[in-house]
N, C-alpha and C positions, 0 to 999 in steps of 0.2 A: 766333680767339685772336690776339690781338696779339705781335708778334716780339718779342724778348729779349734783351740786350744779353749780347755773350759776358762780359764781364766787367762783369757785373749791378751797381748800387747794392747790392744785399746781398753786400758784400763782405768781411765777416769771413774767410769763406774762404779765396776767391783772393788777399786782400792775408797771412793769414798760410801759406798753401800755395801757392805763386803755381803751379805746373804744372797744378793739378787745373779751370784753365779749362779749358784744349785738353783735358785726358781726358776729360771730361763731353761733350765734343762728341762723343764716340765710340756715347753712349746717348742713347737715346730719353726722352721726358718723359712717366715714365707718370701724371703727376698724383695729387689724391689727394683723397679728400673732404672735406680741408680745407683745400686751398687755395680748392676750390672753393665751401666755403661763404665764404670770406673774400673772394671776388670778391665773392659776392653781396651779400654786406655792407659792401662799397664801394661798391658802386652804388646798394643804397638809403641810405648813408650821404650819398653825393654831391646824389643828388634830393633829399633831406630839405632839403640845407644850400643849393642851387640856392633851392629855395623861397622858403626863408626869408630869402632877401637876396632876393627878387623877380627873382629870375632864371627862366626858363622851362627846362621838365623835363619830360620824360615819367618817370611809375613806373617802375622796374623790376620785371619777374614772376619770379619765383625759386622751385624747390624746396624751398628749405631757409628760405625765407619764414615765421617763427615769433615767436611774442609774444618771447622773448628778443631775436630782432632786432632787432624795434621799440622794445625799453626799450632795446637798447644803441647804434642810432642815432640815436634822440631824446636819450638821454645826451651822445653825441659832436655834435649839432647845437648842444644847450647849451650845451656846454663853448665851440664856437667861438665863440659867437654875448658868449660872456662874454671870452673875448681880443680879439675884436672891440671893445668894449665900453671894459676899460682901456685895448688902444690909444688910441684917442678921447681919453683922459687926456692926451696928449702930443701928438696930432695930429688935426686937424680932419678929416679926409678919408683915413685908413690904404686902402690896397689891400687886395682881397683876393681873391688867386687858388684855384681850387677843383681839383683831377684836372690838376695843373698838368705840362705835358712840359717835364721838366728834363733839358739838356744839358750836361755836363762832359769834350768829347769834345777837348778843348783839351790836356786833362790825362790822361787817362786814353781810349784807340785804343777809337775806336767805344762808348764810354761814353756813359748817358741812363737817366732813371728817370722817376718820373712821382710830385710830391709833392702830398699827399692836403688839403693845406692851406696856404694862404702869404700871411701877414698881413706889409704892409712899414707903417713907422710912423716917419717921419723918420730918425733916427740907426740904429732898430732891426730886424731883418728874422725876423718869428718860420716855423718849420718845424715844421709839425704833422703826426706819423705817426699817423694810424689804428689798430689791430691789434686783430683782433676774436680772436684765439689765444687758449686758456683755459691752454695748457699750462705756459709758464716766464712772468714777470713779466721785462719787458725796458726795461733799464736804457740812457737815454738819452747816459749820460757817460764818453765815449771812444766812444760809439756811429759805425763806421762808414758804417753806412749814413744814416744822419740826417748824418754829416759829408759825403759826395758829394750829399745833396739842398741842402744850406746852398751847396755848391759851386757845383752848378747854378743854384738861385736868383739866388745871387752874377753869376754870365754873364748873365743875364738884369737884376737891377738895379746894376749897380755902376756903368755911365755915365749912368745915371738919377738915384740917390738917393745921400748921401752916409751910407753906411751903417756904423755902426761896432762893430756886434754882433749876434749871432746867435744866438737862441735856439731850442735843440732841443727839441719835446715829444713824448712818445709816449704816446699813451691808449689804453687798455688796459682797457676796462670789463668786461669779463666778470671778472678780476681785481683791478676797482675800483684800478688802478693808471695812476699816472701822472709820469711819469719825466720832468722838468724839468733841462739842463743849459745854458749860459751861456760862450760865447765869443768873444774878439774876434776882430775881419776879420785881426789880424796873427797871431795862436794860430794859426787856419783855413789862415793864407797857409805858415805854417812846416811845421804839417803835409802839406799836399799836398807842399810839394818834399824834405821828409825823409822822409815817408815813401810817402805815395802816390805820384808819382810814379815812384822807381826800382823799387817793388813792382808797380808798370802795367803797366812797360817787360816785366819777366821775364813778368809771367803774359801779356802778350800772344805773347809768343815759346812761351809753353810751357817756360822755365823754371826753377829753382831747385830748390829739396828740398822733396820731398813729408813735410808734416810733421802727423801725424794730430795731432786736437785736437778738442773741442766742435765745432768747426766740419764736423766731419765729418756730422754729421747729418743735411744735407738734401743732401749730394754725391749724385749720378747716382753714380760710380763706388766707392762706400764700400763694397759689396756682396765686391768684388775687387780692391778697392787692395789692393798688397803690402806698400808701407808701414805702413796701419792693420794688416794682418794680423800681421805681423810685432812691431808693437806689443805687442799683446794677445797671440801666443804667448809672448811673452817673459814677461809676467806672469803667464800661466797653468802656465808653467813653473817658478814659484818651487817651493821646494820648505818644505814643511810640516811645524810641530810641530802636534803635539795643540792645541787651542786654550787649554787651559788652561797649556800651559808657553808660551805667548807672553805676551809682558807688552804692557802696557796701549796703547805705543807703536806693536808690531809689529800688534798686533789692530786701531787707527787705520788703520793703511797699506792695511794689506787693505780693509779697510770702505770708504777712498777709492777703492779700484781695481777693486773687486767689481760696482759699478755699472754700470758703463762695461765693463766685462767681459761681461755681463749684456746688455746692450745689443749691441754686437756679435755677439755670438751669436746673439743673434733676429733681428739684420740679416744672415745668413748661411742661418741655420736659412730663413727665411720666403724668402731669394732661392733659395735649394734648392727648397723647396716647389714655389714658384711653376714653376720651368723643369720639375720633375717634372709637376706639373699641367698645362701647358699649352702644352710644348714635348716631353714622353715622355722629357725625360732621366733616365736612370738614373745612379746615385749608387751607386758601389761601396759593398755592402756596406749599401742601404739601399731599400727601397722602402715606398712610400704606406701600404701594410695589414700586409706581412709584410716584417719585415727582420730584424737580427739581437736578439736578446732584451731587449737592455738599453735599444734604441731604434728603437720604432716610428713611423710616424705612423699612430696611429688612432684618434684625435678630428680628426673630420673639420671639423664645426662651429670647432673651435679652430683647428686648421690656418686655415681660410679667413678668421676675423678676424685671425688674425697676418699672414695676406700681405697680404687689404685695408689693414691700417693702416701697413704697409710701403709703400704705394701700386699697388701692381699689380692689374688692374682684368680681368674677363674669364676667370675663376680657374678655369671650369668650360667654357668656349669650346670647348675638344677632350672636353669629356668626363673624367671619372675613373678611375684606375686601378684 
């Protein structure tokens, strides 16, 4: 497995929770079966696209190797092979970098990522993100992480080519989506020192205010942040009419918050599970078969797809209670 940059190109997070770098360093990376398929679908996305520009490649062999993969990297081979294509419209000879190592360490302490696609075309420099994810459709504009890969590009052609925009794409085929946005090298230049930058500085140091958000979702430490938990008590604390004496307003608010409450909870519930399972801890007032009336665990089956999809792997390792 290749190393990690503490403060990763998927930066949603650390740039809007800047301390939750250095906490994450605290846990381990229990992965998860889908990041795992999405490596795999890098790598035969890569050999696919190697190919087809007459570059040399070995297969890659993968478990999760399935006719869906193969429509959605011969999709994504397409796709490049037709940006490749109108570039040509404007330039005789465009570049094109494939699993490109991108460094923005200039700007952001021990920063690098690795961009999935990089077509440069005289004035213009396109960044194409991959994402074999079926879950959310992810939107390219304001997109973080596609702005530190445009970054890194940038270090690598800016005394090269006189480049003067930068287009973000993210394809997205299992979702038949594909999120196109469009910026100039001065847009790019503003943001990094307004906002990336002094957002860098804290989350390298460890930090700022921890402030739960969407972004909490793929945190190592989400499980037992105080901050998110304290969020969510606070909303679980409101206090309730019948739903019918709520008007149409109050009934919206909840419905926004219910989700995300929702969620939480089974990020809890399923990290409970797991330490129960497979570390003997006990949970006042809770155990795996017999606990107190109103909450058991004893759908076992269910139990174990909540904590694998939580990512915790090895779930029966010690055995069950």
């Amino acid at each position: 497995m290749g190393k990690h940059a503490l403060l990763s190109a998927s930066s949603k997070r650390w740039l809007n929770c800047t301390p939750s770098a250095r906490l994450e360093t605290q846990f381990s990376d229990a992965g998860s079966i889908y990041a795992a398929e999405g490596t795999a679908a890098h790598a035969l996305a890569e050999h696919k696209l190697k190919r087809m520009m007459k570059r040399r490649s070995k297969r890659p062999v993968s478990d999760y190797d399935c006719d869906e993969m193969e429509e959605c990297t011969d999709d994504y081979v397409s796709f490049i092979m037709e940006q490749v294509q109108e570039a040509k419209k404007s330039c005789a000879d465009p570049v094109v970098l494939i699993e490109q190592h991108l460094d923005y360490s200039r700007f952001v302490e021990g920063g690098f990522g690795t961009g999935d696609c990089l077509i440069v075309a005289d004035v213009t420099l396109t960044v194409v993100d991959f994402k074999y994810g079926k879950g959310v459709a992810v939107d390219a504009q304001q997109n973080p992480q596609m702005l530190l890969y445009a970054l890194g590009a940038m270090e690598l052609f800016d005394v090269i080519y006189d480049i003067e925009r930068v287009r973000m794409v993210i394809f997205q085929p299992r979702l038949e989506s594909v999120s196109i946005w469009e910026i100039s090298i001065r847009e790019l230049d503003t943001w990094v020192q307004e906002e990336l930058v002094p957002k860098a500085k804290l989350a390298a140091r460890g930090e700022g205010s921890f402030i739960p958000g969407d972004w909490c979702r793929f945190c190592k430490a989400r499980n037992g942040c105080r901050a998110r938990a304290e969020r969510f008590l606070k909303l679980a604390q409101m206090e309730f009419q019948p739903p019918a004496l709520l008007t149409e307003e109050e009934i919206a608010e909840v419905l926004l918050v219910a989700d995300e409450l929702a969620k939480w909870a089974a990020d809890v519930y399923a990290f409970a599970t797991d330490e129960a399972i497979t570390r003997g801890k006990q949970w006042t007032g809770f155990k795996l078969v017999e606990g107190r009336s109103n909450r058991k665990y004893t759908d076992e089956e269910l139990v174990a797809e909540a904590v694998k999809a939580a990512g915790y792997k090895d779930i029966y390792k010690y055995g069950r209670a």
